[in-house]
N, C-alpha and C positions, 0 to 999 in steps of 0.2 A: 344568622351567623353559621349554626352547623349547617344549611344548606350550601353557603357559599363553601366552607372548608369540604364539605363534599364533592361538589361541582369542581375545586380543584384537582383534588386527589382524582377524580376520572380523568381530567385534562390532564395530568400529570400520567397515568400507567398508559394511555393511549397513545400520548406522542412516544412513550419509553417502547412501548409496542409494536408503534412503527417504524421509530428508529432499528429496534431488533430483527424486524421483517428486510428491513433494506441491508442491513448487514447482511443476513443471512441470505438474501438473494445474490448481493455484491459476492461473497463469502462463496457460494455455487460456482458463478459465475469465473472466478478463480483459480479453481481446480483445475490442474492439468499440467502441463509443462509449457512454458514462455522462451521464446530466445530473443536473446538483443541482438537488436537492430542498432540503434546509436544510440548515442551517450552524449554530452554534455556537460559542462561546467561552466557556469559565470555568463552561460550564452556562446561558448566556443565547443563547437560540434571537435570531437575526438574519432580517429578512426578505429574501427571495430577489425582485428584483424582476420581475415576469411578464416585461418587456420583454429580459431579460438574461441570456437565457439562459445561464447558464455550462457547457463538458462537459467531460470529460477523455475521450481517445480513445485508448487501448492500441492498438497494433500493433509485435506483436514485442516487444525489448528498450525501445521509446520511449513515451512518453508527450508527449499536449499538448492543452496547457488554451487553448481557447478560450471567450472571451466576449462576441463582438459587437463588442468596441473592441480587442484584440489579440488575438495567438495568441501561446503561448509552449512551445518544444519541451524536455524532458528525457528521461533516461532513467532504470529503475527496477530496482532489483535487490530479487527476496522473498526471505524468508526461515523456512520452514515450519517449521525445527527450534523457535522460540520459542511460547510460549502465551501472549497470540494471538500470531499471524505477523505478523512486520516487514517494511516497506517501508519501500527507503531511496532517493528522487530526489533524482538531480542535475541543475540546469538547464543547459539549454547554457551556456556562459561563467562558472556559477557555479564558487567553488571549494570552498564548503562543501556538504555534504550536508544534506537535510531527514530524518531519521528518524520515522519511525511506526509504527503497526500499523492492522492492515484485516480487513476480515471479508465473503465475501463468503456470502451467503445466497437463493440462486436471481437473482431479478433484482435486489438490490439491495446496494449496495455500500457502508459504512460506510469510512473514512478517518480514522483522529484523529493529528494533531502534538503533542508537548510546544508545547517552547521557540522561539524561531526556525533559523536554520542549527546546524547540526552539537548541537542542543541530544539530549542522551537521549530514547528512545522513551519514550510513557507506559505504564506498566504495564498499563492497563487504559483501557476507553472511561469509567468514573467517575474517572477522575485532576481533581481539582483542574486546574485551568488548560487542560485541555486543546481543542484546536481540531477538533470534530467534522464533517464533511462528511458526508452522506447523499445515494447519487446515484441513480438509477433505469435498466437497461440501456435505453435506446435502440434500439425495435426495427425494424427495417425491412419 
């Protein structure tokens, strides 16, 4: 019996280990400055106006989205263990969370939200309803 309660508890801090190693790669990965490309809602592509530009910019634990007429700072916590991986932002002052999932793929970074705050992540980037963002890293 204590060998078995053993053998878990290894099974247990290893997956938790690699789940933190993929975060924290995903998490690198990150860093930098993003700009959107398109956007979506419910599967209806929205135009992005040339003039407006919008980015989000990763550094560290925060996140902030500027667009030429504000900036707005949050921060974001991943999470590698789920398929895909979830991303959960909180804005400064807010008190609900935003949950999603994200996909990053060399330089380009996919974003989708369900519902509005604190609403469940969408299972999938084909969910019904979901709010797609597509951003492009920003290279210097």
């Amino acid at each position: 019996m204590k060998k078995t309660v053993w053998l878990a508890a290894v099974a247990v801090a290893a997956l938790t280990a690699a789940a933190q190693a993929g975060g924290t790669a995903d998490k690198d990965k990150l860093q930098g400055t993003w700009e959107l490309v398109s956007i979506s809602f419910g599967g209806k592509v929205l135009d992005v106006p040339a003039d407006k530009k919008a980015t989000l910019t990763f550094n560290g634990d925060k996140v902030t989205h500027a667009d030429g007429t504000k900036k707005e700072d949050a921060t974001y916590k991943l999470d590698t263990s789920k398929k895909p991986p979830l991303i959960t932002v909180m804005k400064d002052g807010d008190k609900m969370p935003m949950k999603g999932i994200y996909q990053i793929d060399g330089d380009t970074l996919k974003i989708g939200f369900g519902g509005g705050p604190d609403a469940p992540p969408p299972a999938s980037f084909t969910d019904k309803g979901i709010g797609l963002m597509t951003l492009k890293r920003v290279k210097k």
